[in-house]
N, CA, C and O atoms as CSV, one atom per row, in Angstrom:
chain,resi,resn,atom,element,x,y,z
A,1,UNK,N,N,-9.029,3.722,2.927
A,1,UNK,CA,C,-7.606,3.998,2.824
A,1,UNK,C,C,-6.845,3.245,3.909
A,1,UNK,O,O,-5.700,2.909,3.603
A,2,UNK,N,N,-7.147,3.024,4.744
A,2,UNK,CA,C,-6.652,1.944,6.254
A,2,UNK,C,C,-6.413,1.072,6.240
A,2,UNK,O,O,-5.629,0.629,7.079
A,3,UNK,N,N,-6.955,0.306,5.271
A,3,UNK,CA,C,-7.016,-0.932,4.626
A,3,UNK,C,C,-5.849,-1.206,4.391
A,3,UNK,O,O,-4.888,-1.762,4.923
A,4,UNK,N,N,-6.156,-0.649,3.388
A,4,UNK,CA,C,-4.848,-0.804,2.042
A,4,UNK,C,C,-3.716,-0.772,3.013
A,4,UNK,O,O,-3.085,-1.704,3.510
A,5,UNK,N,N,-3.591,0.675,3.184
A,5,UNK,CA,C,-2.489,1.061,3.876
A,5,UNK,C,C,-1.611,-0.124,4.914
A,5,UNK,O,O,-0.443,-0.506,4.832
A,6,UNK,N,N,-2.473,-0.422,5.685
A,6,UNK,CA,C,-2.301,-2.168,6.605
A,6,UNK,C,C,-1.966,-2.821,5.569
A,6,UNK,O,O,-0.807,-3.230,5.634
A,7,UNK,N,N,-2.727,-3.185,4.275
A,7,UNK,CA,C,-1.930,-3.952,4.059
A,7,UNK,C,C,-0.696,-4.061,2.990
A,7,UNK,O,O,-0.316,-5.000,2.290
A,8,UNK,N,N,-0.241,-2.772,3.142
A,8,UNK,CA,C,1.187,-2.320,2.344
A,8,UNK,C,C,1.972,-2.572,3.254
A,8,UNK,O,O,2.951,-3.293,3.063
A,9,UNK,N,N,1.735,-2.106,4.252
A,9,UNK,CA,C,2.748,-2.561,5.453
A,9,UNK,C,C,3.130,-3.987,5.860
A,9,UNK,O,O,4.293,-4.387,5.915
A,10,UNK,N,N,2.222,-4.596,6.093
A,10,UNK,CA,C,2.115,-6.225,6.102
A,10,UNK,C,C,3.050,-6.864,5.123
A,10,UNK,O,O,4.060,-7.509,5.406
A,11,UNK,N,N,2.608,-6.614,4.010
A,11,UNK,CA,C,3.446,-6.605,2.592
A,11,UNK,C,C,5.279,-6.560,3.047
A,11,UNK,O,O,6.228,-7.271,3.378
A,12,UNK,N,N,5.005,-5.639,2.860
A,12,UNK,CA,C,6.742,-5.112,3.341
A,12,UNK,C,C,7.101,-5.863,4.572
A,12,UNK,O,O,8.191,-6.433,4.541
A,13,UNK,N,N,6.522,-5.949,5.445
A,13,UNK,CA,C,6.849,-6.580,6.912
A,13,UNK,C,C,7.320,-8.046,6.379
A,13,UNK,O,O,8.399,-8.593,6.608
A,14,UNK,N,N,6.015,-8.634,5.458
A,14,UNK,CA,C,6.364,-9.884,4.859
A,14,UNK,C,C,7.557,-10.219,3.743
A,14,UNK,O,O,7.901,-11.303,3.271
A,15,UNK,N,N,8.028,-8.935,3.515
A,15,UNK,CA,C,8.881,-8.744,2.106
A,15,UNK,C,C,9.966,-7.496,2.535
A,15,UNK,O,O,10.090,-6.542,1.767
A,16,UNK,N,N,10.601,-7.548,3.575
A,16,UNK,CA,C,11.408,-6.235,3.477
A,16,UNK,C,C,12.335,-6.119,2.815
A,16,UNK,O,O,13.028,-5.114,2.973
A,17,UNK,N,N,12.641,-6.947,1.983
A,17,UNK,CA,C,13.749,-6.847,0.865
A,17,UNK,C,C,12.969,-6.511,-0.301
A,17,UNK,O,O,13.726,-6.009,-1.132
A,18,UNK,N,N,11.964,-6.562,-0.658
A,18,UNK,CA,C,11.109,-6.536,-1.657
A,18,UNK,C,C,11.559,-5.253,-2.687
A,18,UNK,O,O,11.454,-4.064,-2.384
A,19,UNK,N,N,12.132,-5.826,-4.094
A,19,UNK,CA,C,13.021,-4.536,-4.484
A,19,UNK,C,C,12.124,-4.032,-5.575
A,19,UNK,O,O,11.806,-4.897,-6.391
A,20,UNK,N,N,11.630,-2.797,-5.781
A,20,UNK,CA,C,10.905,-2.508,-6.849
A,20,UNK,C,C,11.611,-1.122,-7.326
A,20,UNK,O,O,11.791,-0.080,-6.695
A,21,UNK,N,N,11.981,-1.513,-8.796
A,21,UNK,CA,C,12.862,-0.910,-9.580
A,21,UNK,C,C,12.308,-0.100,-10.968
A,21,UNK,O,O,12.903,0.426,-11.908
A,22,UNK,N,N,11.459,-0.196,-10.767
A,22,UNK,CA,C,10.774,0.763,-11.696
A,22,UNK,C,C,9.057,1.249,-11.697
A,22,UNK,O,O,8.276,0.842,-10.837
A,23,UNK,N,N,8.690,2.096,-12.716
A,23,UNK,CA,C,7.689,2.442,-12.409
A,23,UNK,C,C,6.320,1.081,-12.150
A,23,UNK,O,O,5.515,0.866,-11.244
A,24,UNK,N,N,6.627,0.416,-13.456
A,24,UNK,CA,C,5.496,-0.642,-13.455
A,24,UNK,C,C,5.430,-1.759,-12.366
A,24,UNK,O,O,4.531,-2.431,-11.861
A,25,UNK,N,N,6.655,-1.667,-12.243
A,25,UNK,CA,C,6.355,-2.882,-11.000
A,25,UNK,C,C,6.017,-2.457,-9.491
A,25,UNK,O,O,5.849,-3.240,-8.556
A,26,UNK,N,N,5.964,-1.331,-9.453
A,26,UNK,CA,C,5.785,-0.304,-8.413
A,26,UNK,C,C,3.998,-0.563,-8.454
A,26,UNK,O,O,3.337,-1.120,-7.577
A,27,UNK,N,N,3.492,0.030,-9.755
A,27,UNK,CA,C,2.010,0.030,-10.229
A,27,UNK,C,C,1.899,-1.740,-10.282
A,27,UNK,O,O,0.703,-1.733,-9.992
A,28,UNK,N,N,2.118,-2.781,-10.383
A,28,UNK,CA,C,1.484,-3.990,-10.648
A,28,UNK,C,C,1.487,-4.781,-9.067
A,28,UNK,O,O,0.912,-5.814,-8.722
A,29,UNK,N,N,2.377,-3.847,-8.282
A,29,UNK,CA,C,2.772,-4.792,-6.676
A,29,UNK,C,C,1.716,-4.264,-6.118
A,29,UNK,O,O,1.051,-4.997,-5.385
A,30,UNK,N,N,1.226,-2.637,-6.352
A,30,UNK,CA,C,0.218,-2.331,-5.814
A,30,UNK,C,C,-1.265,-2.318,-6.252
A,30,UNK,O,O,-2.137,-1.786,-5.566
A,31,UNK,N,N,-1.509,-2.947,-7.459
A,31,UNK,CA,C,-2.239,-3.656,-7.929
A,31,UNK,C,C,-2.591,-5.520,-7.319
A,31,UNK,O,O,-3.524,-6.323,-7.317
A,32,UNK,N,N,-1.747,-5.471,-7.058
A,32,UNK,CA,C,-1.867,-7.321,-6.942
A,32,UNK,C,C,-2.286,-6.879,-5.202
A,32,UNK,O,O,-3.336,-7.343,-4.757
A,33,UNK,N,N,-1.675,-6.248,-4.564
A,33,UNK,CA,C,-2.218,-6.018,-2.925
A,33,UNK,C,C,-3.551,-5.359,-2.789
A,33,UNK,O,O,-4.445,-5.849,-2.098
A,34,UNK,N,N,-3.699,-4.052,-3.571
A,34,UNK,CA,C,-5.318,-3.791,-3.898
A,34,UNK,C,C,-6.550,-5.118,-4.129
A,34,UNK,O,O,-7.601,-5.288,-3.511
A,35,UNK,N,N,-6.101,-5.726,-4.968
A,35,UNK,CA,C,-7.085,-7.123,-5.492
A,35,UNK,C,C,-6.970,-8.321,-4.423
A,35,UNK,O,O,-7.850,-9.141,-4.161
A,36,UNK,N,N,-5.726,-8.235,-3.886
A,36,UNK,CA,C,-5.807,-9.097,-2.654
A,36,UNK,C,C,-6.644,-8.427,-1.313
A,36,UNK,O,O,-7.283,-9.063,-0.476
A,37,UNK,N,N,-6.497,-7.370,-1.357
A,37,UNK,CA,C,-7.743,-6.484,0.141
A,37,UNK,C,C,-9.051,-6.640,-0.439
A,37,UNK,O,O,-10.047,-6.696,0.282
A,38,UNK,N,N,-9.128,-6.725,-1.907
A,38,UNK,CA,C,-10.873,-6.713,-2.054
A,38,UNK,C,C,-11.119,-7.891,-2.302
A,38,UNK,O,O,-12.272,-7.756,-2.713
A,39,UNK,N,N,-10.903,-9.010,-2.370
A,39,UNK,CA,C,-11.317,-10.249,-2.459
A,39,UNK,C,C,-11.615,-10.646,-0.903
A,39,UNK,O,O,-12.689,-11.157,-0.585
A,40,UNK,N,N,-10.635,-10.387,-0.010
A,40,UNK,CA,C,-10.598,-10.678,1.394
A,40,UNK,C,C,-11.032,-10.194,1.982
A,40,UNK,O,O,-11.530,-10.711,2.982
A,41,UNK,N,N,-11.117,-8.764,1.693
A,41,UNK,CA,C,-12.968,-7.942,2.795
A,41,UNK,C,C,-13.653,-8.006,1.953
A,41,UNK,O,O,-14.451,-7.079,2.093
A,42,UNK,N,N,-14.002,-8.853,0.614
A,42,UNK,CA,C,-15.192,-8.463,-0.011
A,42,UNK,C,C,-16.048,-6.898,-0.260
A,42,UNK,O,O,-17.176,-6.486,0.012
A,43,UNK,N,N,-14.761,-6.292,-0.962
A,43,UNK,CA,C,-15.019,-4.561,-1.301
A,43,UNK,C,C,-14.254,-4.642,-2.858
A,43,UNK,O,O,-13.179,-5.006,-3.336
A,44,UNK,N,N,-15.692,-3.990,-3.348
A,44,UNK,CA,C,-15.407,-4.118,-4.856
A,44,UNK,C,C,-13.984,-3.095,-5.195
A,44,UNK,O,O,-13.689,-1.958,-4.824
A,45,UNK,N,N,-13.311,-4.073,-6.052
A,45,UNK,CA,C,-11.844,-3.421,-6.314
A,45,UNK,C,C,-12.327,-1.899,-6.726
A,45,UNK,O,O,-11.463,-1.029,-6.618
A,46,UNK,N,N,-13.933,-1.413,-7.295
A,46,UNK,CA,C,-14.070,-0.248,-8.083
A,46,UNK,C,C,-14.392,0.499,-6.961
A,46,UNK,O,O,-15.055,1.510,-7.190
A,47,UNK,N,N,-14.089,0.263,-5.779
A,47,UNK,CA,C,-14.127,1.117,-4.309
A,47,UNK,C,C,-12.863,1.658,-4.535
A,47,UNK,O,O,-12.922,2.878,-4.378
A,48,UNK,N,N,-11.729,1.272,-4.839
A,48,UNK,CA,C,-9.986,1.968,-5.020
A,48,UNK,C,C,-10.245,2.975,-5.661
A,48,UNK,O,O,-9.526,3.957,-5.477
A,49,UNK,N,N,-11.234,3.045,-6.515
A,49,UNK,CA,C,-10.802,4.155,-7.635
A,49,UNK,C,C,-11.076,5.833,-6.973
A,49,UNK,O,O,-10.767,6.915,-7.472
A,50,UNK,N,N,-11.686,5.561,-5.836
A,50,UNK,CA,C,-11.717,7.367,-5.296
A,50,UNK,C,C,-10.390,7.111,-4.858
A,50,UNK,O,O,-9.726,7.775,-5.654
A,51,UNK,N,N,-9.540,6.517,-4.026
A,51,UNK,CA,C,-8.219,6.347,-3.230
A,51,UNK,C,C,-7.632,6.977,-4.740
A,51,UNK,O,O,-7.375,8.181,-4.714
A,52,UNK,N,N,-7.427,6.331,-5.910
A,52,UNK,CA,C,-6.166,6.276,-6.408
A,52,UNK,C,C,-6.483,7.917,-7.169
A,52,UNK,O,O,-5.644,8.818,-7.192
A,53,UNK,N,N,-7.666,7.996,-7.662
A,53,UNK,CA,C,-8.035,9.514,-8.323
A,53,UNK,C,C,-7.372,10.992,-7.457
A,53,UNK,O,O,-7.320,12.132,-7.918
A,54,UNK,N,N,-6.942,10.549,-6.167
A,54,UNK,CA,C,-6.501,11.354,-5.542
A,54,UNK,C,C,-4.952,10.974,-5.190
A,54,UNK,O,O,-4.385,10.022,-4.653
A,55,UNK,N,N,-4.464,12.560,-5.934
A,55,UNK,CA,C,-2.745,11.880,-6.470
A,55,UNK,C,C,-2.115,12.009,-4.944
A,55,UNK,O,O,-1.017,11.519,-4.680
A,56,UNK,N,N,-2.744,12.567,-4.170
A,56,UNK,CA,C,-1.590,13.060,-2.815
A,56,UNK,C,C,-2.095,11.303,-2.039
A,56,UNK,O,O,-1.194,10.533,-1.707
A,57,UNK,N,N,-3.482,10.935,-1.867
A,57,UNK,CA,C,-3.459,9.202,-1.399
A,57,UNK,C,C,-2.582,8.518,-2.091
A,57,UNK,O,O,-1.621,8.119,-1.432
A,58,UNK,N,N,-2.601,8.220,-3.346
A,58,UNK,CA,C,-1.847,7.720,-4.243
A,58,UNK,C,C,-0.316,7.892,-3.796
A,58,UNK,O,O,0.258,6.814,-3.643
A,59,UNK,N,N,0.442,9.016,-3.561
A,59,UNK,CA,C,1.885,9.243,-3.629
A,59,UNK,C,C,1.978,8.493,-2.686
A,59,UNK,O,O,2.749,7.541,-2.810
A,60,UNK,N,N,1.125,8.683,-1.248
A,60,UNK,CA,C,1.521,7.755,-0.102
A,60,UNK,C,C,1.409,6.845,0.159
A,60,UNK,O,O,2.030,6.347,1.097
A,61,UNK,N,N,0.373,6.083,-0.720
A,61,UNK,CA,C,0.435,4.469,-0.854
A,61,UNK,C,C,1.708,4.290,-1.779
A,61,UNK,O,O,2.398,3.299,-1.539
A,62,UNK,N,N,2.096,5.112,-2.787
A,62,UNK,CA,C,3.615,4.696,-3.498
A,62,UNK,C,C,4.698,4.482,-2.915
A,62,UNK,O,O,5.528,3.634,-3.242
A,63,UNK,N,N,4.799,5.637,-1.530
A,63,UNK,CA,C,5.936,5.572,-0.952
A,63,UNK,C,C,5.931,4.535,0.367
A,63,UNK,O,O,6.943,4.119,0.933
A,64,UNK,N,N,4.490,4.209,0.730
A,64,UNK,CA,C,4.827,3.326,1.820
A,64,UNK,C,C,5.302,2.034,1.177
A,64,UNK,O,O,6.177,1.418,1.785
A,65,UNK,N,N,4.915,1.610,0.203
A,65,UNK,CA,C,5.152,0.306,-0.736
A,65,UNK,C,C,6.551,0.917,-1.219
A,65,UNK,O,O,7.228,-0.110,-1.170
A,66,UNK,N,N,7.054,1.493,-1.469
A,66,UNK,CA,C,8.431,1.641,-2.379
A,66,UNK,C,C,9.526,1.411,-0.971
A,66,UNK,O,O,10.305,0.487,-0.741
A,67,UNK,N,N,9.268,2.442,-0.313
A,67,UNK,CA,C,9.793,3.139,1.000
A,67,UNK,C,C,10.058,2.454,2.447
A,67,UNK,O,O,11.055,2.180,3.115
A,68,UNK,N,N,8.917,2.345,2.562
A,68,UNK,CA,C,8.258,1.763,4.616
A,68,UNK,C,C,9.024,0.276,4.792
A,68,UNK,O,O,8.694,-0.651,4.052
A,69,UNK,N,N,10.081,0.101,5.831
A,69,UNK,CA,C,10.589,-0.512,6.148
A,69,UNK,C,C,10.294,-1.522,6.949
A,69,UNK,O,O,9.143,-1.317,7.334
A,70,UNK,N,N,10.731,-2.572,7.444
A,70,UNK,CA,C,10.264,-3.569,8.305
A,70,UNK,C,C,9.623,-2.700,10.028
A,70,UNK,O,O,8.612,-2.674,10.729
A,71,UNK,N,N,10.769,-2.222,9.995
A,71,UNK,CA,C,10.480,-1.169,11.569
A,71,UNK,C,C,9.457,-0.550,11.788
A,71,UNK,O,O,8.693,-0.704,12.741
A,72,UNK,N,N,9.373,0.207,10.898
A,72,UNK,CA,C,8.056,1.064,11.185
A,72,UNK,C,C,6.668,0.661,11.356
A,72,UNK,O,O,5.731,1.226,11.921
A,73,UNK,N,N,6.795,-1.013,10.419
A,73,UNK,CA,C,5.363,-1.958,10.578
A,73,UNK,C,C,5.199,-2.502,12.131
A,73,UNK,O,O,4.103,-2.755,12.631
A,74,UNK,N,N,6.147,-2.607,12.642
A,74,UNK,CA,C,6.362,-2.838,14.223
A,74,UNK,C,C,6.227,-2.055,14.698
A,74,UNK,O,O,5.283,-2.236,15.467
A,75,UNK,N,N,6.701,-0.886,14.800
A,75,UNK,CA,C,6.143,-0.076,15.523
A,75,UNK,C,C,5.204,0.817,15.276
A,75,UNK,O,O,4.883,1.527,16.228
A,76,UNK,N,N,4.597,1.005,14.121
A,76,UNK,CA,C,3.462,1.054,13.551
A,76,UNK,C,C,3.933,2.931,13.286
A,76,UNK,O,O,3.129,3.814,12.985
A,77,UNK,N,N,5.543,3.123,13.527
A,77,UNK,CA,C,5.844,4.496,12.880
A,77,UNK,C,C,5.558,4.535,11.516
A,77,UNK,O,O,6.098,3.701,10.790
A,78,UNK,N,N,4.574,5.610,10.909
A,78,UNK,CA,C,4.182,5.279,9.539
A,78,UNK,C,C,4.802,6.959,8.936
A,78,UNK,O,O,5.501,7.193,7.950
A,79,UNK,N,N,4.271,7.845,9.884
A,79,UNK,CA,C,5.136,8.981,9.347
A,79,UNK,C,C,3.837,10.137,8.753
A,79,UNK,O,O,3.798,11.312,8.390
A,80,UNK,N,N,2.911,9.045,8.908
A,80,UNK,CA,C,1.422,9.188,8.186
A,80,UNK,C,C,0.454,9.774,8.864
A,80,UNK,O,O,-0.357,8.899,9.169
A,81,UNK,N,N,0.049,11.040,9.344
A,81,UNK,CA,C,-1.300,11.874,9.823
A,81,UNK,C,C,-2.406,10.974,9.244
A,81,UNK,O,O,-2.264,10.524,8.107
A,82,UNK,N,N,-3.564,10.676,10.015
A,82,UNK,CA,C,-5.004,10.674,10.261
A,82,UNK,C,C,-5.476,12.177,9.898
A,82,UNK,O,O,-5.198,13.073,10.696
A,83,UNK,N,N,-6.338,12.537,8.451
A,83,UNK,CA,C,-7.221,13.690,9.449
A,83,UNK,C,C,-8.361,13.413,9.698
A,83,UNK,O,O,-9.042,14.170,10.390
Protein backbone atom coordinates (compact mmCIF):
# COMPACT_ATOMS: atom_id res chain seq x y z
CA UNK A 1 0.00 0.00 0.00
CA UNK A 2 3.17 2.58 0.41
CA UNK A 3 3.93 2.15 -2.80
CA UNK A 4 1.18 3.07 -4.52
CA UNK A 5 0.33 5.57 -2.19
CA UNK A 6 4.04 7.40 -3.04
CA UNK A 7 3.21 7.08 -6.05
CA UNK A 8 -0.24 8.91 -6.16
CA UNK A 9 1.37 11.58 -4.60
CA UNK A 10 4.27 11.94 -6.99
CA UNK A 11 1.54 11.84 -9.59
CA UNK A 12 -0.22 14.83 -8.32
CA UNK A 13 3.05 16.59 -7.27
CA UNK A 14 3.83 15.97 -11.06
CA UNK A 15 0.21 16.95 -12.14
CA UNK A 16 -1.41 19.30 -9.61
CA UNK A 17 -3.81 20.50 -11.94
CA UNK A 18 -4.62 17.08 -12.97
CA UNK A 19 -8.55 17.33 -13.36
CA UNK A 20 -10.49 14.12 -13.01
CA UNK A 21 -14.13 14.52 -13.66
CA UNK A 22 -15.70 11.50 -13.43
CA UNK A 23 -15.90 8.13 -12.23
CA UNK A 24 -13.85 6.31 -15.05
CA UNK A 25 -11.19 8.46 -15.38
CA UNK A 26 -10.73 8.48 -11.71
CA UNK A 27 -10.58 4.31 -12.17
CA UNK A 28 -8.25 4.41 -15.50
CA UNK A 29 -5.59 7.28 -13.82
CA UNK A 30 -5.40 4.85 -11.10
CA UNK A 31 -5.03 2.06 -13.17
CA UNK A 32 -2.32 3.46 -15.46
CA UNK A 33 -0.21 4.47 -11.93
CA UNK A 34 -0.90 0.88 -10.46
CA UNK A 35 0.74 -0.71 -13.86
CA UNK A 36 3.32 1.91 -13.78
CA UNK A 37 4.49 0.77 -9.82
CA UNK A 38 4.43 -2.86 -11.02
CA UNK A 39 6.46 -2.77 -13.98
CA UNK A 40 9.04 -0.53 -12.01
CA UNK A 41 9.36 -2.63 -8.76
CA UNK A 42 8.69 -5.63 -10.66
CA UNK A 43 5.40 -6.71 -8.43
CA UNK A 44 2.87 -8.53 -10.24
CA UNK A 45 -0.04 -6.01 -10.97
CA UNK A 46 -2.21 -9.30 -9.35
CA UNK A 47 -0.42 -8.13 -5.95
CA UNK A 48 -3.15 -4.83 -6.17
CA UNK A 49 -5.90 -7.00 -5.99
CA UNK A 50 -5.84 -7.50 -1.94
CA UNK A 51 -5.29 -3.35 -1.83
CA UNK A 52 -8.28 -2.73 -4.07
CA UNK A 53 -10.74 -5.77 -2.52
CA UNK A 54 -10.58 -3.64 0.46
CA UNK A 55 -13.10 -0.71 -0.10
CA UNK A 56 -11.79 1.54 2.95
CA UNK A 57 -7.74 1.12 1.01
CA UNK A 58 -9.47 1.74 -2.07
CA UNK A 59 -11.52 5.06 -0.90
CA UNK A 60 -8.07 6.39 0.16
CA UNK A 61 -6.17 5.73 -2.76
CA UNK A 62 -9.44 7.52 -4.55
CA UNK A 63 -9.20 10.44 -2.54
CA UNK A 64 -5.50 10.94 -2.47
CA UNK A 65 -5.58 10.80 -6.43
CA UNK A 66 -8.87 12.86 -6.75
CA UNK A 67 -8.03 15.13 -3.65
CA UNK A 68 -4.09 15.42 -2.33
CA UNK A 69 -2.66 18.54 -3.41
CA UNK A 70 0.78 19.66 -4.43
CA UNK A 71 1.48 20.68 -0.57
CA UNK A 72 0.90 17.93 1.20
CA UNK A 73 3.42 15.83 -1.25
CA UNK A 74 6.02 18.32 0.21
CA UNK A 75 5.35 18.11 3.19
CA UNK A 76 4.45 14.72 3.14
CA UNK A 77 0.94 15.96 5.16
CA UNK A 78 -1.12 13.01 3.88
CA UNK A 79 -3.86 13.11 6.55
CA UNK A 80 -3.22 9.27 6.39
CA UNK A 81 -2.56 6.96 9.79
CA UNK A 82 0.00 4.01 9.52
CA UNK A 83 -1.42 1.14 11.60
Amino acid sequence: MNTIEKAIRFEKFLQPNLKIENHQQLVDQLSRIGQKVSKDNNIAFSAFEGIFKDSNETTILFNLLRFEGKNNYQSGNTGIENN
